[in-house]
Each structure stands twice: as C-alpha cells, then as structure tokens.
C-alpha positions in Angstrom: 41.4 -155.7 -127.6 38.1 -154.1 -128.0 37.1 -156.2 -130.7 37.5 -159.5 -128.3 35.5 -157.9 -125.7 32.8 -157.2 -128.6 32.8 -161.2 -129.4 33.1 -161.8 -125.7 29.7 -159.7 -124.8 27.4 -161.2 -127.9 28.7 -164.8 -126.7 27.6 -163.8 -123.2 24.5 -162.6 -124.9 23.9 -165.2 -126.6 24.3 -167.8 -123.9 22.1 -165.7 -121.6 19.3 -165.7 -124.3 19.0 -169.3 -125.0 19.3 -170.4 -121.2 16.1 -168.2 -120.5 13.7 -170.3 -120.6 10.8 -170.1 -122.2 7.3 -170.5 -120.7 5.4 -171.5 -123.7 8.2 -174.4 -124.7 7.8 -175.4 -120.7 4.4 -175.7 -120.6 4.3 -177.9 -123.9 6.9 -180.3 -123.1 5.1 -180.9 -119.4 1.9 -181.5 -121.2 3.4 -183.7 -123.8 5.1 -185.8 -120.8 1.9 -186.2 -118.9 -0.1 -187.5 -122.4 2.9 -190.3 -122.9 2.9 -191.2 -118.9 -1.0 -191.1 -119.0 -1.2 -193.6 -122.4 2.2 -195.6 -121.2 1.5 -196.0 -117.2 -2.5 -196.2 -117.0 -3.4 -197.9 -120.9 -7.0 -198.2 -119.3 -7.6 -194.4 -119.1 -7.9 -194.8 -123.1 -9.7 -198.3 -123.7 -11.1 -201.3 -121.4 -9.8 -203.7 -123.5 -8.1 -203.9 -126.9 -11.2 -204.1 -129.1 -12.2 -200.3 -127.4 -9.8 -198.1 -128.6 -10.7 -195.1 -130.0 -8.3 -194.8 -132.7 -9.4 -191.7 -134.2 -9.2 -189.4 -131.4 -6.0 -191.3 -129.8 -4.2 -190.2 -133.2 -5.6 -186.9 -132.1 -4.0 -186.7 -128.8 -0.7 -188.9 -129.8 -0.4 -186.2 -132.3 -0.9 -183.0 -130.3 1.6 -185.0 -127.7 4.0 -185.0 -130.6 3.9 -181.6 -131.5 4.4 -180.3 -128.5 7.7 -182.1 -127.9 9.0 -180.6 -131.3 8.2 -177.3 -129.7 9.3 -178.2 -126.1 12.5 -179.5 -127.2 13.4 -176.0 -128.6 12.8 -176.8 -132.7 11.5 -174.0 -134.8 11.6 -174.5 -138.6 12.0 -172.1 -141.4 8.6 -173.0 -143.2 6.2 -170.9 -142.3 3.5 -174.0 -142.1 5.6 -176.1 -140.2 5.9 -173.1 -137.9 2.3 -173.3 -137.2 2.2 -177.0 -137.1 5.1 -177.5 -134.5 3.5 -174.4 -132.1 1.3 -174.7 -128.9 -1.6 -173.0 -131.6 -1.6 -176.6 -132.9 -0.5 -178.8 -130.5 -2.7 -177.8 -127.4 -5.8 -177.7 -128.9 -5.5 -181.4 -130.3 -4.4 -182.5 -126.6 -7.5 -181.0 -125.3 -9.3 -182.1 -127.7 -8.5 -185.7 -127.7 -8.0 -186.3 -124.2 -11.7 -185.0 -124.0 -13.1 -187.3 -126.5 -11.6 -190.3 -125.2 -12.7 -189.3 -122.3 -16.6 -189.0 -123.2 
C-alpha cells in the first residue's frame, strides 16, 4: 500500500512539473510565431520585390525563428553544444539581430 501511494505522489509530481510552464520556452515560441506570421502574412516587410531580398540576414532571422521553436516546443538535447544552440542565448539574439538588419 505505501509503496503505490509512493508511485502515486512522483506521478503527481511529475505531472505537476511538466504542466508548469515555463516562461523562457513561452516567450520563445511567441517570438518564433510572430517571425513566421511576419515573413508568411506581410512578404514586403522583408523585400519590395523578389530581386531585394536580403538573404543573408533573412537566414539570420529564419534561423533564430527556428531555434526558438526547438526550445518552445519543449526539446532539450543531451549535447552540451546543441544545448546552447537550441536556447533563447542563441535564438533571440539572431531574431534581433536579423529583423534589425532587414529592417535598415
């Protein structure tokens, strides 16, 4: 009997832990959906025309969108460089970044 209510409470745990959300993976995965509606809904905030694109800093911001989806969505991987890749320390700045420069 007491071992069941052991299993029961780390379930509960468990559950409890991962439902909390988490305001780092929240703010990445809003900022990640605004960058794809932005470049999907209004194609002229990043070029006139086809000829005007900048490609180098829309990789930049496409990029940065990217990674912060991995994190959004909840994915943390076991390599250590990886980690750092798929973290807001990677993916904000390039979203900044970007959307700045195709702004200019």
């Amino acid at each position: 009997m007491a071992k069941s209510v052991v299993v029961i409470t780390r379930f509960i745990s468990i559950v409890a832990a991962l439902a909390r959300p988490n305001t780092y993976s929240l703010t990445g995965a809003v900022a990640a959906l605004a960058v794809t509606v932005a470049v999907v809904c209004f194609p002229r905030l990043v070029a006139i025309d086809m000829h005007a694109v900048p490609h180098g800093w829309l990789v930049c911001l496409l990029l940065g969108m990217s990674f912060a989806y991995v994190h959004g969505f909840g994915f943390i991987p076991e390599n250590k460089t990886l980690k750092i890749l798929f973290s807001p320390i990677a993916a904000w700045p390039l979203i900044i970044i970007g959307a700045l420069m195709i702004a200019l």
